[in-house]
C-alpha positions in Angstrom: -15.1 71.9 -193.8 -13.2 74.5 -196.2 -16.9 76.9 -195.7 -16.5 76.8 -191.5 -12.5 77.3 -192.3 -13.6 80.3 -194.4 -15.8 81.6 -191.7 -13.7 81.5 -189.3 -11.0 83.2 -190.9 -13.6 85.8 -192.3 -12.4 89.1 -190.6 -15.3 90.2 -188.4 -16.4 93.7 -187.5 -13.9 95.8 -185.1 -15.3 96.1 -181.4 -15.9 99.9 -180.2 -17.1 101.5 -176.9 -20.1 103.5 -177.9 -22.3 106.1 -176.0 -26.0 106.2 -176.3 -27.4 109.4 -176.3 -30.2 110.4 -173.9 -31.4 113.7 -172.1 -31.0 114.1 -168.3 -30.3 117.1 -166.5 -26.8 118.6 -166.6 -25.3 121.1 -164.4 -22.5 122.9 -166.2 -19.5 124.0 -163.6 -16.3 125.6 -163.8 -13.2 124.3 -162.0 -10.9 126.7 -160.7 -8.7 127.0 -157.5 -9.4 129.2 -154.3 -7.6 131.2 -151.8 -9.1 131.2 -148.3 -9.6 135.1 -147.4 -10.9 137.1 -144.0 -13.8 138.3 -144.4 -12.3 141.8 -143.1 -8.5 142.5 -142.8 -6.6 145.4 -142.4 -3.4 146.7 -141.3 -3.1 148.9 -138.1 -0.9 151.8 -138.3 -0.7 154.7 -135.3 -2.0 157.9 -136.3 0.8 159.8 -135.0 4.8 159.0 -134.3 7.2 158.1 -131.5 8.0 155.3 -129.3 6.0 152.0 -128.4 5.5 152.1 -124.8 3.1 148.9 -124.9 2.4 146.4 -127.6 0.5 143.8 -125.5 -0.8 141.6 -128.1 1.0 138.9 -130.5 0.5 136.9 -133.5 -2.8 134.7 -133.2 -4.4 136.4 -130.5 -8.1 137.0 -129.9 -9.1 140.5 -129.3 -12.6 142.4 -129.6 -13.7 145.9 -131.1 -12.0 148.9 -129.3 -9.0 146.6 -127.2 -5.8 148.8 -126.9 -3.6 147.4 -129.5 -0.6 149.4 -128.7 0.4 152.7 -126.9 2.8 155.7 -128.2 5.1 157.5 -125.5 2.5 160.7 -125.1 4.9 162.3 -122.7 4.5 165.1 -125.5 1.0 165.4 -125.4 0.8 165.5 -122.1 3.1 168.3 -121.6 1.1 170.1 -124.5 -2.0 169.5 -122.1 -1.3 170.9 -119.4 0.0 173.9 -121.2 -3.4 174.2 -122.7 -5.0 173.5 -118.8 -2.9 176.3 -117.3 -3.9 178.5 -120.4 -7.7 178.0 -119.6 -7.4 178.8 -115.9 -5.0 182.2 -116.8 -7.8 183.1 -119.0 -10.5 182.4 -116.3 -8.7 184.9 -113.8 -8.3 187.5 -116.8 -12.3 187.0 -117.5 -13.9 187.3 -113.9 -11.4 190.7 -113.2 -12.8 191.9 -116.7 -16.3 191.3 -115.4 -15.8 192.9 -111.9 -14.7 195.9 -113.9 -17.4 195.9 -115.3 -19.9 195.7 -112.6 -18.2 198.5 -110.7 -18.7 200.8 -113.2 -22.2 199.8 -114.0 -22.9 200.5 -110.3 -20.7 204.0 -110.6 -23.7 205.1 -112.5 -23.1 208.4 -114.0 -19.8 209.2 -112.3 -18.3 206.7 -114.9 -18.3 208.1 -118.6 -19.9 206.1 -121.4 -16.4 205.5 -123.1 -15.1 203.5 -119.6 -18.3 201.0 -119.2 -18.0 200.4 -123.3 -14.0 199.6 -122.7 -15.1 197.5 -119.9 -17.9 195.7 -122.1 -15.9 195.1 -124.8 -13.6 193.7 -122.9 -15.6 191.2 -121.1 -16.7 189.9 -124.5 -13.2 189.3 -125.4 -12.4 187.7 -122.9 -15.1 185.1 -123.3 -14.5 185.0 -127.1 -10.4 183.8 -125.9 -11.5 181.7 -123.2 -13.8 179.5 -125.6 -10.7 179.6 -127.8 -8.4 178.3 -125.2 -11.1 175.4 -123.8 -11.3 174.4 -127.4 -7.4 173.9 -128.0 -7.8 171.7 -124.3 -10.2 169.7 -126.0 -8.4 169.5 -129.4 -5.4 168.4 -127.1 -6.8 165.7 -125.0 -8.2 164.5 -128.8 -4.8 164.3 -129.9 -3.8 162.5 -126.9 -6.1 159.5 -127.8 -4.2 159.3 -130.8 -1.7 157.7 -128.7 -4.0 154.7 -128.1 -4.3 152.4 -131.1 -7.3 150.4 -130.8 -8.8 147.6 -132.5 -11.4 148.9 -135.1 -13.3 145.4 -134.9 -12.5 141.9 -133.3 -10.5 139.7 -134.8 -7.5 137.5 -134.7 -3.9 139.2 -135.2 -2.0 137.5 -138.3 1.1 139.4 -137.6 2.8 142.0 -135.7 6.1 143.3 -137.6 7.2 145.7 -134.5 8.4 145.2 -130.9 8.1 147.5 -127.6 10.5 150.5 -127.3 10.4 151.2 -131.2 10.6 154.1 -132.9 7.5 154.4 -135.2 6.3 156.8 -138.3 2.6 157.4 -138.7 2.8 155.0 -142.0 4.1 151.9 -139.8 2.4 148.4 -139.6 1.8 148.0 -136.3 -0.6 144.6 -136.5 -2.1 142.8 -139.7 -5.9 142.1 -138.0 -8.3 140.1 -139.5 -12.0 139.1 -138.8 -11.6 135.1 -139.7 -15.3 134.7 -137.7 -17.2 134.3 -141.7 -14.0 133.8 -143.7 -14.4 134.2 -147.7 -13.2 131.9 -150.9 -11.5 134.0 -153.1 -10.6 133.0 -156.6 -9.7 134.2 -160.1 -11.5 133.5 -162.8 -10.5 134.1 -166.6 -12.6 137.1 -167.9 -13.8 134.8 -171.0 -15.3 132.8 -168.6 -16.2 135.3 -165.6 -18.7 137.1 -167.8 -21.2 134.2 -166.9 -21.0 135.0 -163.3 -23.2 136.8 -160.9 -23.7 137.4 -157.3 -26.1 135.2 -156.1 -24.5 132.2 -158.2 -23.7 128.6 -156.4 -21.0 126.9 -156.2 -19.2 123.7 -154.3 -15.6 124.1 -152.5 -14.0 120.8 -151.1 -12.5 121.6 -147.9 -9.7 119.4 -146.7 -10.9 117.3 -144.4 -14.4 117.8 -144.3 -15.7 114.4 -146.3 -18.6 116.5 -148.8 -17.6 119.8 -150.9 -19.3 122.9 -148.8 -22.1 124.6 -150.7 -21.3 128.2 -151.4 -22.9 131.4 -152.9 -21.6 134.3 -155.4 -21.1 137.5 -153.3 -18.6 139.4 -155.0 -17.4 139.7 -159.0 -14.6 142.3 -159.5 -16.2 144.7 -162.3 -12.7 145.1 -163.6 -10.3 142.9 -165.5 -6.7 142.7 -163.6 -4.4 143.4 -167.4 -1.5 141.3 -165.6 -3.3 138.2 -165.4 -6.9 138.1 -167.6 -8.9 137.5 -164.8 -11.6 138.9 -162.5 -11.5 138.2 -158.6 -14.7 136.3 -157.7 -15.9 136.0 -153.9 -17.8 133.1 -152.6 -19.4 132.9 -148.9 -19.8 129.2 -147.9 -22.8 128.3 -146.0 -21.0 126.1 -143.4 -18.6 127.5 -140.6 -14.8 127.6 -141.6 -13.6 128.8 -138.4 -11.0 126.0 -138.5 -10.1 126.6 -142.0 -6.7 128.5 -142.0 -6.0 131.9 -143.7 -4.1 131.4 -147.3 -5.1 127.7 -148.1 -5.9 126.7 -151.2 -9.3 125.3 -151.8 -10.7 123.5 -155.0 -13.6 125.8 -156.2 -16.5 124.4 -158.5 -18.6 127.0 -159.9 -21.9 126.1 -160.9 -22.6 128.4 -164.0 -25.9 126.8 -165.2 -28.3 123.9 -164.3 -30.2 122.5 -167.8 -33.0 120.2 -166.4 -33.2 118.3 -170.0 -29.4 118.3 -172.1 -27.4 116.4 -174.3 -24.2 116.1 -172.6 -21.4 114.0 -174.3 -17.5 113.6 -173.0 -15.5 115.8 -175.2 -12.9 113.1 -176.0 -16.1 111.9 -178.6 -15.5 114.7 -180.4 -13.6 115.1 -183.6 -11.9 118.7 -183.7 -13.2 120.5 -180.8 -11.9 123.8 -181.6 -12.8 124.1 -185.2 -15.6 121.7 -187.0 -17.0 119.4 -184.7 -18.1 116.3 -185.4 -18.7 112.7 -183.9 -19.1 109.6 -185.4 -22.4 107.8 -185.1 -22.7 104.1 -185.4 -25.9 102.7 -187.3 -28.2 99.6 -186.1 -26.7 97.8 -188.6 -22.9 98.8 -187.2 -22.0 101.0 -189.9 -19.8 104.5 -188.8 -20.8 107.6 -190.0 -19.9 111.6 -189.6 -22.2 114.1 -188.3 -21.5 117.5 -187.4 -22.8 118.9 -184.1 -23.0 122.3 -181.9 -22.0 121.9 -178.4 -21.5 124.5 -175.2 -17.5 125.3 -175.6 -16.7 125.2 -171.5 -13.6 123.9 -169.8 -14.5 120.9 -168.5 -14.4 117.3 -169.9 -18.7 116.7 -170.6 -20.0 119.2 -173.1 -23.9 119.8 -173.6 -24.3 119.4 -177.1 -27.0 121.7 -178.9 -27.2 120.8 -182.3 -26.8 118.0 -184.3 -27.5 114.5 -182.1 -30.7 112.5 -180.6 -31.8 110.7 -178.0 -31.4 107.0 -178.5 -28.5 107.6 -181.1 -25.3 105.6 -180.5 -21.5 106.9 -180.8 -18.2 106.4 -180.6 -17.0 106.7 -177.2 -13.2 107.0 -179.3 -14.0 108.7 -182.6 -10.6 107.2 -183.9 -12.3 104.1 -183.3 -13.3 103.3 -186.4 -13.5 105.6 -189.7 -16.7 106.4 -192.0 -18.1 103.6 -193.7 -16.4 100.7 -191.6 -18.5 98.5 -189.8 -18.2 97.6 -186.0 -19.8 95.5 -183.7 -20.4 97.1 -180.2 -18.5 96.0 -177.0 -19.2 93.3 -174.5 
């Protein structure tokens, strides 16, 4: 009776959560957030100044390459054109006398002196040389006059219009934002420590609200520079899947997959004793005794590590390395 009491009262070895270790493949990812971008977006200003005589387009309409976006009062122009018109015709009249001139004294023969039929050469040639001058500055005008037509530079959907008909414009006002949302990109920022592992061409996942599986993406842009505000480098993704219904500006959660191991190690990082400076984990024996062994692991931000160094398959570990210290004895977990 007084041995069972004993044994009962016997304190018996702690119960721990461990982990067995085993290789499998591992995919390591980085977790960051993305910004929904067009692929193509720019701002429309007018080439020249004056009043808006149309503005026929609003916010979240459709147009396609080369619609008229918006008209300046040419009223200018046109006055500078027709100037130029009656210009070319003055100089026609000047150019055909000049050359019956000169075919009248041709035909004089000899009764006209050399000096006279050179005058009446020369000015022939002249008159040519002005009246190619003059049909150019027509042209040049009429070129400035489509200058007064803003058009669309390719289709797309306009995001906003900050001016209204019968303003006054300079040549450095927004007239339209316009964007191509047909093959919209994922854009993100990604700390340089960690961007360095990056490459166009890379995969990645982004979970799209309401679709009910992330979107498999690729890598097509990594900004060479490193923004000194923030620490980070802009990194483009194109996703495979349509997003014409995504919206402009949301926010998307972006995993990018930095490498794929086919045979790793990969442990929580909670199991690890000091992270950041000597890490170690605590193994438990067969016979439930707790020891320390130091090990290498993949530093990445995310909560499963691939460790490198320093554990086996078929070795078991504290799942909570404050479990139990070195040299105690524990019995694993129902």
């Amino acid at each position: 009776m007084l041995a069972l009491l004993a044994w009962l009262m016997w304190p018996r070895p702690k119960a721990v959560e461990t982990i067995v270790i085993s290789r499998a493949p591992a995919v390591r990812t980085l977790a960051v957030n993305g910004i929904v971008r067009p692929r193509l977006s720019v701002e429309v200003q007018s080439p020249v100044a004056g009043t808006l005589t149309a503005l026929p387009l609003d916010v979240g309409d459709r147009v396609s390459k080369g619609a008229l976006l918006a008209r300046v009062d040419d009223a200018p122009q046109r006055a500078a054109i027709s100037e130029a018109q009656a210009s070319v015709l003055a100089q026609q009249a000047v150019l055909a006398q000049a050359r019956r001139d000169l075919a009248r004294f041709q035909a004089l023969g000899e009764f006209v002196t050399r000096q006279r039929k050179e005058e009446a050469r020369l000015a022939v040639e002249q008159g040519e040389q002005e009246l190619r001058r003059r049909r150019a500055a027509l042209v040049q005008a009429r070129e400035v006059q489509q200058r007064y037509e803003v058009r669309a530079p390719f289709a797309g959907v306009i995001m906003e219009r900050p001016v209204d008909p019968g303003q006054t414009i300079l040549g450095t006002t927004v007239l339209y934002r316009l964007a191509d949302l047909s093959a919209p990109q994922v854009a993100a920022d990604v700390d340089e420590t960690y961007a360095v592992n990056l490459k166009a061409g890379g995969e990645a996942m982004v979970s799209v609200p309401g679709r009910a599986r992330p979107l498999p993406a690729r890598i097509v842009f990594v900004e060479p520079r490193v923004d000194r505000l923030t620490g980070a480098r802009e990194v483009r993704l194109s996703v495979a899947d349509s997003m014409d219904d995504v919206p402009a500006g949301l926010t998307l959660s972006v995993n990018l997959i930095v490498a794929r191991e086919p045979d790793a190690i990969s442990i929580p990082r909670s199991a690890i004793l000091q992270p950041d400076g000597d890490p170690r984990v605590r193994v438990v024996a067969a016979d439930g005794e707790v020891s320390e062994r130091s090990i290498r692991f993949v530093d990445w931000p995310a909560q499963t590590v691939t460790v490198t160094q320093g554990l086996e398959p078929g070795m078991r570990i504290l799942a909570d390395p404050e479990a139990a210290a070195p040299g105690a004895r524990v019995r694993l977990l129902d």
